[in-house]
Phi, psi and omega in degrees: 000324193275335168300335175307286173313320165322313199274312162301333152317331256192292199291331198271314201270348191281314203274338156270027136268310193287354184264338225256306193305328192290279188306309189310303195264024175286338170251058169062003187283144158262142213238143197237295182200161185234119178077058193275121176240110149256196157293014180236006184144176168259160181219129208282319194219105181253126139239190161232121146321118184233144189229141174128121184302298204291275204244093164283142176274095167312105203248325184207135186287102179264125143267149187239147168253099167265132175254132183230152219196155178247136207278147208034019151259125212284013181273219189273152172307126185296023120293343163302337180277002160266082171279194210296298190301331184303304173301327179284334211254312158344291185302304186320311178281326145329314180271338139355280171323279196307312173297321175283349166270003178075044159259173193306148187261331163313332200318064213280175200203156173207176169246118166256182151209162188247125182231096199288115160219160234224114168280116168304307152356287179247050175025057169206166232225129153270135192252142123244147176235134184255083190279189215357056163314311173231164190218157164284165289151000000 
C-alpha cells in the first residue's frame, strides 16, 4: 500500500512539473535543466529570467522547488510543504549547483516556488508562482 501512494506521489509530481515548465515558459523563462540532482539535494526546475521587449537580456538565474497538490483537497496548500529544512536543503543545493557549474559569483539567482494543484477530472492545473520565495538567511 505504501509504494503505491510513493508512486502515485512521484507520477502526480512529475505531472506538476511538466504544467510549473509549461507555465514558466509561457512566461518568458528559459528552462536549463529538470531534476537537477546533487548530494545536498534535488533541484526541481533551473532558468533564466530573461527581460526586455526586443533584444532580451539574461537578467537572473531561477531555481524553482515545485510542489504539487490535488485541487479541492482540504488539506495544507502545497506550497506549505516547503518548510524551514526543505528551504536549508534547498539553499544547500543551490549553492552547490553554482559551484560546480562555475557560475559568475555576480550572477544573480533566486529560488521560487511553484505551487500546482492539479485537477485530475479536467487534467488542468491552478498555478501560483511565489518568487524569491526562500532566501538564505
Amino acid at each position: 500500500m505504501k509504494t503505491k501512494i510513493k508512486m502515485k506521489s512521484k507520477i502526480l509530481g512529475k505531472i506538476g512539473e511538466n504544467f510549473a515548465e509549461k507555465y514558466l515558459k509561457n512566461k518568458g523563462y528559459e528552462i536549463l535543466e529538470r531534476n537537477y540532482k546533487n548530494k545536498l539535494g534535488e533541484i526541481d526546475i533551473i532558468a533564466f529570467k530573461k527581460f526586455g521587449k526586443f533584444f532580451k537580456k539574461i537578467k537572473t538565474l531561477v531555481f524553482v522547488e515545485v510542489k504539487t497538490g490535488i485541487a479541492g483537497n482540504n488539506q495544507i496548500s502545497p506550497e506549505e510543504n516547503v518548510h524551514f529544512w526543505k528551504q536549508k536543503k534547498l539553499i544547500k543545493a543551490v549553492k552547490l549547483y553554482l559551484k560546480e557549474k562555475r557560475i559568475n559569483p555576480n550572477m544573480p539567482w533566486q529560488i521560487d516556488v511553484v505551487a500546482v494543484e492539479y485537477d485530475e477530472l479536467s487534467n488542468s492545473a491552478r498555478i501560483r508562482h511565489i518568487e524569491n520565495a526562500v532566501w538564505d538567511r
